[in-house]
N, C-alpha and C positions, 0 to 999 in steps of 0.2 A: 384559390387552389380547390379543385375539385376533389369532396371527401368520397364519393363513390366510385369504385372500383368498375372500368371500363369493364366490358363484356369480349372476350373471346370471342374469334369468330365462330369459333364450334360451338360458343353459349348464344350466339343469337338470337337462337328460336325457343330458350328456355325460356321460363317463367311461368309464376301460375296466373297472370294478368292477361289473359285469352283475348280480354275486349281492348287491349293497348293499342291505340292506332300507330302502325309504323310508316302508312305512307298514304298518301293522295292526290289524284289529280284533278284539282277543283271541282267535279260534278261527284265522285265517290274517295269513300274510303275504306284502307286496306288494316283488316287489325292481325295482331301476330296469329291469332288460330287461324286465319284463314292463309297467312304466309304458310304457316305451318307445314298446312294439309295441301296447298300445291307443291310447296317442296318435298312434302314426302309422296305425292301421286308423281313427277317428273322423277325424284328419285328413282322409283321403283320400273320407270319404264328406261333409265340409265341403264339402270341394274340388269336389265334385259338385253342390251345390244352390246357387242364385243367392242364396238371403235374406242378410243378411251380418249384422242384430243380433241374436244369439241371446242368450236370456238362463238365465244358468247357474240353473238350481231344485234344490240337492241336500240330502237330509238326511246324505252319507256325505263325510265329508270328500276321501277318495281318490282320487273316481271326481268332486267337483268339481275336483279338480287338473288331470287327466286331460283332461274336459271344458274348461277353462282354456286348457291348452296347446294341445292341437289348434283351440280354434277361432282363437287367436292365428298360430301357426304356419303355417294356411290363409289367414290375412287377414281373422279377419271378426273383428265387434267383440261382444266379450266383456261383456253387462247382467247386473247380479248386482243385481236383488233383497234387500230387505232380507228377505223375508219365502219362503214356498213355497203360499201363499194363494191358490185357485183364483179368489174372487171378483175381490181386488184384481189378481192376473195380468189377467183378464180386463178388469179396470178400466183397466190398465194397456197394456192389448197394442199401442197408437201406440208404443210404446219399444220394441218391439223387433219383430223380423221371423219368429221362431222361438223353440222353446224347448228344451233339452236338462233331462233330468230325471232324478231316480231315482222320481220320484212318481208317482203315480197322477194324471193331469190330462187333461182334456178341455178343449182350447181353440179357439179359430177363428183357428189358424195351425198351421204344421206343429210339432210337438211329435217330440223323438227321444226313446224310452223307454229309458231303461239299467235295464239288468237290474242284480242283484249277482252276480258282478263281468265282468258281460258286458251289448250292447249288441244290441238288436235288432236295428238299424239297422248292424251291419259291428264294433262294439268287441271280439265277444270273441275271444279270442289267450289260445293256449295254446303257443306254439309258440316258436321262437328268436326274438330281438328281431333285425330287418334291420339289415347293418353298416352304421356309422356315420350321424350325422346327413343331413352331406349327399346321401348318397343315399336315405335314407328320412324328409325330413322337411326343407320348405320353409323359411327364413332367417323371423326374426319381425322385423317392419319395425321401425327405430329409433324411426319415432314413434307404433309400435302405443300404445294406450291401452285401458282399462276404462271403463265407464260401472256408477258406483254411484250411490244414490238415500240423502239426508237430509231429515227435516222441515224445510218451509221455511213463513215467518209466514205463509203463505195457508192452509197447512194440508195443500196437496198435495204430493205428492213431490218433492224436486227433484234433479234429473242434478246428478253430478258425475262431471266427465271428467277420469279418474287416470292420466295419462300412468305406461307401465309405467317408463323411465326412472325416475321418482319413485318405486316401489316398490322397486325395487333400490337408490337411494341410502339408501333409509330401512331394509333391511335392513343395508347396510354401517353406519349408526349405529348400531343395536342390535347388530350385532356386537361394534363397535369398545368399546359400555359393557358387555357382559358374557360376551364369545368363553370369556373360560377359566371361567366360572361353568358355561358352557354346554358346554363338551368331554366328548362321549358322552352326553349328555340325549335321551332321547322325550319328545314331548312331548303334551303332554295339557292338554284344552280342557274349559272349562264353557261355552264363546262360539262361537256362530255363525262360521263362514266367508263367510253371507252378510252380512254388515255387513265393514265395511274393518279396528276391531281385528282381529276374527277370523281375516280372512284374511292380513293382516299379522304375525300371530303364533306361530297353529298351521299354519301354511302355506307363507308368503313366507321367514318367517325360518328351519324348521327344513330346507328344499329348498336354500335359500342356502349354510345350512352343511353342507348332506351327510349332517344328524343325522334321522332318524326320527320319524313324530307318529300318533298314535292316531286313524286317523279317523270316531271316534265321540265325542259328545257327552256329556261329563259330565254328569247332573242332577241326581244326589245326591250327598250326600257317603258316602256306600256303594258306590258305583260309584269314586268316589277311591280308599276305604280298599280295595279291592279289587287295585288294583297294589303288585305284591311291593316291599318294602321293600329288598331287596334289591341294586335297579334305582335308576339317576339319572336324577329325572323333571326338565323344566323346566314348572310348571302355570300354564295360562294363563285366568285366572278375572276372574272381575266381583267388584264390593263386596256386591253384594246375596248371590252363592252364599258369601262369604267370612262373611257377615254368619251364614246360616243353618248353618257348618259341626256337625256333631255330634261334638263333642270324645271323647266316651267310645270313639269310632271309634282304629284302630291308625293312625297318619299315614304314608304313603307317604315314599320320601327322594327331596324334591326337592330340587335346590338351586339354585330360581330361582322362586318367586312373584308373577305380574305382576297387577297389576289394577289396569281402566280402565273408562271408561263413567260415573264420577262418584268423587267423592272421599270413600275410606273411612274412615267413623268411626275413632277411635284407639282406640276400648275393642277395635273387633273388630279391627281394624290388630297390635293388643297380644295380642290373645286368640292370631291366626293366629298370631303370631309365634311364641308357645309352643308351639303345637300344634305347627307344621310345625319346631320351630328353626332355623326362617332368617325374615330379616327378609322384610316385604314390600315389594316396588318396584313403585310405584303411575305412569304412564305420563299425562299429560297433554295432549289433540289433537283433533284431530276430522276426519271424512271428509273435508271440504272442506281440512283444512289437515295433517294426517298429523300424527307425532307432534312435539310443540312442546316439553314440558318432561318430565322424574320427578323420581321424587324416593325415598329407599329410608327406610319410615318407620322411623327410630330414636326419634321422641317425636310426643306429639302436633303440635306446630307447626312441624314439619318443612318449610321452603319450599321453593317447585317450585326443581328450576333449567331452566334454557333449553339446550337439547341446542346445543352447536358449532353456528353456522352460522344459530341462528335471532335474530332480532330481535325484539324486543314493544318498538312506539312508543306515544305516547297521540296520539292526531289532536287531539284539541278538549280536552284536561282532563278527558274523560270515558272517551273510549271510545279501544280499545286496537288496533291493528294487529300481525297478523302478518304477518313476510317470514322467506319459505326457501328453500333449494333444493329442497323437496318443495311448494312453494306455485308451479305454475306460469304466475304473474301477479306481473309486477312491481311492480305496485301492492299486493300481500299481500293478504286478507285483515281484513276488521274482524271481530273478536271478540264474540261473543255475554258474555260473562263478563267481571266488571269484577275487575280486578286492584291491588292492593296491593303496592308494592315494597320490599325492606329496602336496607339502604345495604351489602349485601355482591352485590347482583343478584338473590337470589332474591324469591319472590312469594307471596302467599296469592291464593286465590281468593274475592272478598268477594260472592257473586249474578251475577245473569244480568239482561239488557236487554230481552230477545224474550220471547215466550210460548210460549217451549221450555221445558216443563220436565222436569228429572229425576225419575224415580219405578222405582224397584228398578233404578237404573241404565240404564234406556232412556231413550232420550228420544222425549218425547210431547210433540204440538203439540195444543194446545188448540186452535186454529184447527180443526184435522179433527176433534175430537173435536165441536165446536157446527156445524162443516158436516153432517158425519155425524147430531147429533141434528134439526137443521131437515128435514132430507127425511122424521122421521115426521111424518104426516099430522098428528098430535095437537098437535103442537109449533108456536107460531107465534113465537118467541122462544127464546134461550138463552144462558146462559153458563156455560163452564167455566173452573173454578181448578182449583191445588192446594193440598189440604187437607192440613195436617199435623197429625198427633196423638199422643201421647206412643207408642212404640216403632210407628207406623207412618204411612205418608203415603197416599193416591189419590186420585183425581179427583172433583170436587165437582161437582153440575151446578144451576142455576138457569132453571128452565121458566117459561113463560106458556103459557099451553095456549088453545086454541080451542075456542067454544063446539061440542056441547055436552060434548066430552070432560072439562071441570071437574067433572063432576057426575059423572064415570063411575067404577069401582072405580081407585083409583089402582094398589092392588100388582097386578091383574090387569095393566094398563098396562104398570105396570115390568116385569115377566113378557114381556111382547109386545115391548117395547122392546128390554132385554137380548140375546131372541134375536133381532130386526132388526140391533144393531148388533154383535154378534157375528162377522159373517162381512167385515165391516169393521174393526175394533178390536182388537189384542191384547187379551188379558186383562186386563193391567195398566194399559192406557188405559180398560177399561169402569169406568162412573161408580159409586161405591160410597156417595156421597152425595146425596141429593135434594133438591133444594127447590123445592117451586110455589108461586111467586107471581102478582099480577094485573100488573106491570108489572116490568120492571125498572129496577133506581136508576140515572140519569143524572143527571150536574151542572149547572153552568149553563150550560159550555159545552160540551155536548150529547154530551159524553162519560161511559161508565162509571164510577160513583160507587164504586171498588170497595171503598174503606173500611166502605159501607153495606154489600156485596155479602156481603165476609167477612164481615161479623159475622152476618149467616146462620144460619153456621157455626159460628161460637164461640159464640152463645148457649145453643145445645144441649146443650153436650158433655156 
């Protein structure tokens, strides 16, 4: 149990420890005075422009921190992006009023360009961090909030407004399950900061406790085995990076393993565990409702439990509700995921409701994936699954094509198609199965036959 008391996010940048390293990315480091003093120079040029939704676009963990505070600190409201995608920004730009970036972006709003580890726009500071908060840095309102974006069943993005309040109590739970695993940990990410794990983990939690985070993105497991063994890492990873680890690699000492985004198989659960010798503790939640259960796997059938404080009700027999204090609706949350309970409280996770599905730990809506293929021209019809195949799963697609493109080279087509939907779709949503057909299967009551649909699929394999 962790005896020190998490930090606020408006207490962030307090402290009178100026030379506290908060962050690094292997050649430099970042200590709080100098967080400080770019958050209060971006502040102050906030403070200057009327737009008030910015939406944070960074590839550098740090300098999205930075950006973070200051737009909070000024009052304006902080849009994070699941993505840094010129098109979908551009698709998106009713969300938000501006953008702060590290990227390279042309948009039709004002865009602030950060440099590394400097701002064009007023960030870069080299100099003494100005004393104390209140003089150098505006009170963050109690009901400041973020706006983050989930798949939702239409296919389009959907807000979710994440009261900061909620981020802080959900860092004081993670404290409270693993403060002394965590005492003296950097921490080190395979996961985005633009999605809410991400930033709840390599971010919210390591500023909470005062501990340091790498603000660079893991993508190999070479880049892991690369931090001295030496050091106490805390790693905060997906199933899918866990799944592809390369064991002959030397394993970094961490002694805290988290992974979420979907629930990992136990061969690789069992694999990590030797490799890293500490078990892994797998986090159970989602944007819209923060984190709800873990679970730290010692066998395969390991059940979630429910963190202090949260409720899972069933509404109808079927479908399950969440209530928390990170759930800021009374009424909770209904659950995408159907649930199984044991007579001790814990649960398994037995499928999903929606046409959300998991694939390499993202979640992808089938919905955007056949809104996105009806806009080619060629397309007058469509449907997307998921296709699962022995050690791999991705998107299935079922066409009706318009005359006369039936007759036309089809893999030219997919070729054309690909790069159409490319600047739309992550990679792991583009379709990696085909099927044209002249109609699609419906039943009697004028719904998707999808038993016909799949088997598609399986008759080929």
């Amino acid at each position: 149990m962790n005896t020190q008391r998490p930090l606020a996010l408006a207490e962030w940048l307090a402290g009178e420890n100026d030379r506290r390293i908060v962050a690094d990315n292997g050649k430099e480091q970042f200590t709080l005075a100098r967080m400080r003093g770019q958050v209060q120079a971006l502040c102050r040029r906030l403070l200057a422009l009327s737009q008030r939704r910015w939406a944070l676009c960074f590839e550098d963990s740090y300098l999205f921190t930075v950006a973070l505070l200051a737009s909070l600190h000024a009052g304006k409201i902080p849009v994070i992006p699941g993505h840094i995608r010129q098109s979908l920004l551009q698709e998106q730009s009713d969300d938000f009023d501006g953008v702060i970036t590290d990227a390279d972006l042309t948009l039709s709003c004002p865009v602030l360009g950060v440099e590394r580890y400097g701002v064009d726009t007023g960030l870069r500071y080299d100099g003494p961090s100005e004393a104390g908060l209140t003089n150098g840095l505006p009170g963050i309102d109690p009901t400041a909030y973020l706006v983050l974006f989930t798949s939702g069943s239409t296919g389009k993005p959907r807000q979710v407004n994440k009261p900061v309040q909620c981020l802080d109590e959900e860092s004081r739970w993670l404290a409270q399950l693993w403060g002394t695993r965590l005492s003296g940990c950097h921490f080190v990410a395979s996961v985005s900061h633009q999605h809410l794990y991400g930033l709840t983990f390599r971010v919210c939690l390591p500023m909470a406790l005062a501990l340091s985070f790498d603000s660079r993105q893991v993508l190999y497991s070479e880049q892991l085995a690369c931090h001295t063994p030496d050091r106490r890492y805390a790693f905060i990873s997906s199933p899918a990076f866990l799944r592809r680890l390369d064991m002959s690699l030397q394993s970094p000492g961490c002694r805290l393993i988290v992974s979420a985004g979907g629930p990992l198989p136990w061969v690789n659960a069992d694999a990590a565990r030797r490799w890293f010798s500490q078990t892994v503790d797998e986090i159970y939640g989602s944007t819209e409702t923060g984190v709800l259960a873990w679970r730290s796997r010692q066998e395969e059938h390991t059940p979630w439990r429910p963190f202090p404080g949260v409720s899972l009700t069933c509404d109808d027999g079927e479908c399950w509700r969440a209530r928390s204090p990170l759930i800021p609706t009374e009424q909770g949350l209904k659950l995408d995921d159907k649930l199984s309970f044991d007579p001790a409280g814990g649960f398994q996770l037995c499928g999903r409701h929606d046409r959300i599905v998991k694939i390499e730990d993202k979640r992808i809506s089938l919905s955007e994936v056949e809104r996105r293929l009806l806009t080619l021209p060629e397309v007058a019809d469509a449907v997307a699954l998921q296709v699962v195949r022995p050690g791999r799963s991705g998107v299935g697609v079922v066409l009706v094509l318009r005359p006369p493109a039936q007759a036309a080279d089809l893999p030219q087509l997919k070729r054309r198609w690909r790069h159409e939907l490319h600047q739309w779709l992550e990679p792991v949503a583009m379709p990696r199965f085909w099927r044209i057909i002249d109609v699609i299967p419906h039943n009697s009551q004028s719904k998707r036959a999808w038993a016909q649909i799949q088997e598609l699929f399986h008759a080929a394999r």
